[in-house]
C-alpha positions, 0 to 999 in steps of 0.5 A, spaced: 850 687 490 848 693 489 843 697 494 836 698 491 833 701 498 831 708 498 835 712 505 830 715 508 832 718 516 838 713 517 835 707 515 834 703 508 827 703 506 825 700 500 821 703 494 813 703 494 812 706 488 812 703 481 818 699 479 824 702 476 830 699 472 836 702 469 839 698 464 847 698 461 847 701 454 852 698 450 849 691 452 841 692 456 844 687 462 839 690 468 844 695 473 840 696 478 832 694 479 828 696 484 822 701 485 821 708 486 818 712 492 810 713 493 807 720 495 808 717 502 815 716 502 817 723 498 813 725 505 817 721 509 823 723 506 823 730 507 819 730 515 826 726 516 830 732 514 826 737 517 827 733 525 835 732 522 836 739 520 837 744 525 841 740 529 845 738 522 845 747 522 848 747 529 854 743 527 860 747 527 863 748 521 869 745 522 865 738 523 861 739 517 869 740 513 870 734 516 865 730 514 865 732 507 872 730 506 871 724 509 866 722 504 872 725 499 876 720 501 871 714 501 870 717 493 877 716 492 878 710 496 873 707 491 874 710 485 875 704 480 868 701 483 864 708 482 868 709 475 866 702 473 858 704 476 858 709 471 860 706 465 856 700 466 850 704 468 851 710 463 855 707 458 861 712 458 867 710 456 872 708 462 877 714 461 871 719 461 868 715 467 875 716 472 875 724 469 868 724 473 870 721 479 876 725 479 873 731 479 867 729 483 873 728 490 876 734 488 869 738 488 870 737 497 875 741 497 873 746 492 866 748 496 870 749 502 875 754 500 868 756 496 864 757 502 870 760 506 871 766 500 865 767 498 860 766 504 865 768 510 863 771 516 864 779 516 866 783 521 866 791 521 868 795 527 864 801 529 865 806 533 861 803 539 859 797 536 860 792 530 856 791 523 856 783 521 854 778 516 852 771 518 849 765 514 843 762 516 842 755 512 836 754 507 832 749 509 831 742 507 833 743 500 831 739 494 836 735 489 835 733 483 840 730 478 842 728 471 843 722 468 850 725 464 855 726 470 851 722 475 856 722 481 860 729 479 853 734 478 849 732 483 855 732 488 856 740 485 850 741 490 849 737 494 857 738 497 855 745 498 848 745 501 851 739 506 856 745 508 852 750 509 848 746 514 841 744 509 838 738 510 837 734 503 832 730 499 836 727 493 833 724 487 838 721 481 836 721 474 832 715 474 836 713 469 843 712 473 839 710 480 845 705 483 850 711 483 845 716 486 845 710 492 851 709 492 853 716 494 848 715 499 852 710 502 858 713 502 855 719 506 853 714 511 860 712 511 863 719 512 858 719 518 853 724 515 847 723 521 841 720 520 836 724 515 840 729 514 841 727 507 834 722 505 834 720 497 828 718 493 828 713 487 823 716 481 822 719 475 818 726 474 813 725 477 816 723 483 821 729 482 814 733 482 811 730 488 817 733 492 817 740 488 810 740 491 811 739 498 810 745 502 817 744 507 821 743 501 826 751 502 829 749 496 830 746 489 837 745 485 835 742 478 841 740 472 837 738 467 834 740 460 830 747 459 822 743 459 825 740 466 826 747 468 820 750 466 816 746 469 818 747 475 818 754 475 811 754 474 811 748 478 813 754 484 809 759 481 806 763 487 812 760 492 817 766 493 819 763 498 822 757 495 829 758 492 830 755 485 836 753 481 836 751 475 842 749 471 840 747 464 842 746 457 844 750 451 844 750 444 852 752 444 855 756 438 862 755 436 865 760 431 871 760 427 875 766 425 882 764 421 885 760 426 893 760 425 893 752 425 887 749 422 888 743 422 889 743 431 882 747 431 880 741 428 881 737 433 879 741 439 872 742 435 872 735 435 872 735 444 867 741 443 862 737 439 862 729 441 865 728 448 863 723 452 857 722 445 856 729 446 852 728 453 855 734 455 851 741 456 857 745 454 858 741 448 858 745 441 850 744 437 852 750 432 859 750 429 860 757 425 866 758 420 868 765 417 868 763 409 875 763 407 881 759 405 883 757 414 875 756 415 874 751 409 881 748 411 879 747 418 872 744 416 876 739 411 879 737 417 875 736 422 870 732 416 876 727 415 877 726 422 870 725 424 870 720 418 876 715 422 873 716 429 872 708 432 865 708 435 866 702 440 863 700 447 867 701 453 869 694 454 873 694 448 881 695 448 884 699 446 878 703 448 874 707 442 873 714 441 866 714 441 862 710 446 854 709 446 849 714 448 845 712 454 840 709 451 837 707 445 831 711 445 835 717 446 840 715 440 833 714 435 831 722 438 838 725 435 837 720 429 830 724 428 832 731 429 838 728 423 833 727 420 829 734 421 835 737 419 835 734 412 828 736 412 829 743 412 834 742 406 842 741 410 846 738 406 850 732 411 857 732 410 858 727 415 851 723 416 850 720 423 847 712 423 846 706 429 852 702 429 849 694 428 849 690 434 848 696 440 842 702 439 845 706 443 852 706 439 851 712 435 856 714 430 857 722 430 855 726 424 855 733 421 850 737 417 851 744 413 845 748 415 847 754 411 842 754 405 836 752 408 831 753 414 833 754 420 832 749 425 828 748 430 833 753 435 834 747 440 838 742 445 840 736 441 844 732 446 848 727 442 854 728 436 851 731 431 853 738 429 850 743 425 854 747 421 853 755 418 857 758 413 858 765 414 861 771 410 865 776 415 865 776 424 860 780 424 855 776 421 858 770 425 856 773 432 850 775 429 849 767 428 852 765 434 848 770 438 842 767 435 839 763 440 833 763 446 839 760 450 846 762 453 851 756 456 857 755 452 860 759 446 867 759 443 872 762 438 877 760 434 883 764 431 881 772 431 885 776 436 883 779 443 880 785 440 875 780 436 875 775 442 872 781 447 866 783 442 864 776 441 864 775 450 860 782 450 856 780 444 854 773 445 849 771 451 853 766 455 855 763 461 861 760 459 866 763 454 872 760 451 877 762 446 881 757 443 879 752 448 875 747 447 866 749 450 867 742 454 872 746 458 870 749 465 874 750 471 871 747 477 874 754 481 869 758 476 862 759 476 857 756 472 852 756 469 847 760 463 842 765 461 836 766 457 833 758 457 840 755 460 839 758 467 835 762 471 841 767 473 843 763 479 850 759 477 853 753 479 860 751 479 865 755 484 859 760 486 854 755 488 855 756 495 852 763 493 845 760 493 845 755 500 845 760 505 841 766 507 846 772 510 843 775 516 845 782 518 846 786 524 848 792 527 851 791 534 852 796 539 856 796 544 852 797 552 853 804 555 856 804 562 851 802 567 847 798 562 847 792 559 845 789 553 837 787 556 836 794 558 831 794 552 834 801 550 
């Protein structure tokens, strides 16, 4: 049975707010029902981290270490069970679920090392003395997670703010709540103490319930560019309050006569639609240099798009595209198709409902060369708009044209052309000849421009869960000792 309590200061507490529900979305069999926090609930939460906090901070790090990688090992432990948790909360197909997991025990070890590289204690010798660099934790720090990647995000921040000595409050997307709770379960179990972490159940006004209580230290957002936005002003006037925000982004992919057009194919396909195109990296604006290898790799990727199976997750052998994560997300892509034909795009490949599940959604492409420009958005599903460009300048030109700046690749051209593309086009992750959906967790990530506020994920998140503290130390001088007051 699946626990639907909030974790508030080592007890289970159940919600007093309103009733919240998250459904599978390959059949609408309820996944988890219980209710969201109140006001007061949100105010408890964080009052439990703030009496946990110093102590949590105090711990040596070795003890921190540990606790994490036992919570690592509980996640591998029970990797099958979270995989399943995910697929049936999300609907991601099972291979998609258990890369997740995968990634989500492998980010303990990776923060560690992260935290040792990066944020290190410091030792100088001086003459008399020594200068040195110290850590201070934040603070209670607020997590709020995206419904994509519900247990490998999330965990992306809060394995790191746990090892630099933060208390937290998390709150999962309302849509994948069992798996916030279950993570929760598993810290408890790895012998994280009582209210150093507290989780909170909710939608935005939850979220913003606690944005707005005034010890919160800091806020770690994953979501879309109108959540951001509306937390920052949400922190107008709060300078003291650290904001991160990890967004989405409207990622262009160019193609510049790749040696093997129909290889690019298939990686322009792992660009665009993986896991239903619910990834932020994934490629919203394929643009091809007009010339024999760019037609050739677009009639590629257009048969293939043709014979990809769209199927539930439950289906053997498993199917290339699964569902989206609801049926209301699957009709917001539709009616952005249909805008784009609105402006004139011509639909190479047209995406549509599969019968019998609405949030099975078959992936479509659309030429937008010789109409309007879009609306320059994040479209969060498999569709892909398609420019035709007459030379590699114009492609970074087009690439280039966007408020946002997560992800972009190039296909083909050499390393020359690849160096001007990374110089030119705004972006966080860059890849050549690799899919955009491919990101190391021992690099940073994260965007710029509408994607992120200059503060990255990934290998560089330990960056913002701590304060340095300098000092200089001097050595006392004979006959004094270090209270002389001089």
């Amino acid at each position: 049975m699946l626990n639907t309590h909030l974790w508030i200061d080592g007890r289970d507490v159940p919600g007093d707010g309103e009733a919240l529900c998250s459904r599978n979305p390959a059949d609408q069999t309820p996944v988890f029902q219980g209710a969201a926090a109140s006001s007061a609930q949100v105010a408890q939460a964080f009052e439990a981290a703030c009496k946990a906090g110093p102590r949590w901070a105090e711990r040596p790090q070795d003890e921190r270490d540990a606790i994490v990688l036992q919570y690592a090992q509980k996640v591998e432990q029970r990797a099958d069970e979270l995989a399943e948790l995910i697929t049936r909360e999300i609907g991601k197909l099972p291979s998609d679920a258990r890369s997740e997991v995968a990634a989500a025990v492998a980010k303990a070890q990776i923060s560690i090392d992260a935290l040792k590289e990066r944020r290190g204690d410091i030792d100088q010798p001086l003459p008399d003395g020594r200068r040195t660099v110290r850590y201070r934790p934040l603070g209670p720090v607020l997590v709020l997670g995206p419904f994509n990647f519900p247990a490998h995000l999330p965990g992306g921040h809060l394995i790191p703010a746990l090892l630099a000595g933060n208390p937290v409050v998390f709150k999962p997307s309302e849509l994948t709540p069992a798996v916030g709770r279950w993570m929760v379960d598993r810290w408890t179990e790895a012998g994280l103490p009582a209210g150093v972490l507290n989780l909170i159940h909710g939608d935005a006004t939850v979220a913003a319930t606690a944005v707005d209580d005034p010890r919160v230290a800091g806020v770690f957002l994953t979501g879309g560019y109108a959540a951001g936005r509306a937390i920052h002003r949400q922190l107008a006037g709060r300078p003291e309050v650290l904001l991160a925000l990890e967004l989405g982004g409207n990622n262009p992919v160019v193609v510049a006569s790749p040696p093997d057009p129909a290889a690019t194919a298939e990686q322009l396909l792992q660009s665009a639609f993986v896991s239903a195109g619910q990834r932020c990296t994934c490629a919203r604006r394929l643009i091809v240099v007009d010339n024999e290898a760019g037609r050739r790799t677009v009639d590629a990727l257009v048969q293939k798009i043709r014979t990809l199976r769209c199927g539930l997750p439950t289906e053997d052998p498993e199917p290339d595209i699964g569902p989206m994560v609801s049926s209301r997300h699957a009709n917001l892509l539709l009616q952005a198709e249909a805008n784009f034909l609105a402006y004139g795009g011509e639909p190479l490949v047209e995406a549509g409902q599969e019968a019998g599940c609405g949030a099975l959604v078959r992936p479509g492409i659309v030429d937008m060369t010789n109409c309007h420009d879009a609306v320059d958005q994040e479209w969060f599903g498999p569709l892909l708009q398609l420019y035709w460009v007459a030379d590699f300048d114009q492609a970074i030109r087009r690439a280039a044209d966007t408020r946002y700046g997560l992800a972009a690749g190039l296909f083909g051209g050499d390393e020359a052309m690849f160096e001007r593309f990374r110089q030119r086009v705004p972006a966080g992750v860059i890849n050549w000849n690799a899919p955009t959906t491919g990101a190391s967790g021992r690099l940073p990530f994260g965007g710029v421009g509408a994607s992120g506020n200059h503060r990255p994920a990934g290998y560089y998140t330990i960056d913002y869960c701590n304060d340095p503290v300098a000092s200089l130390i001097r050595n006392p001088r004979d006959g004094q000792d270090d209270d002389s007051g001089n």
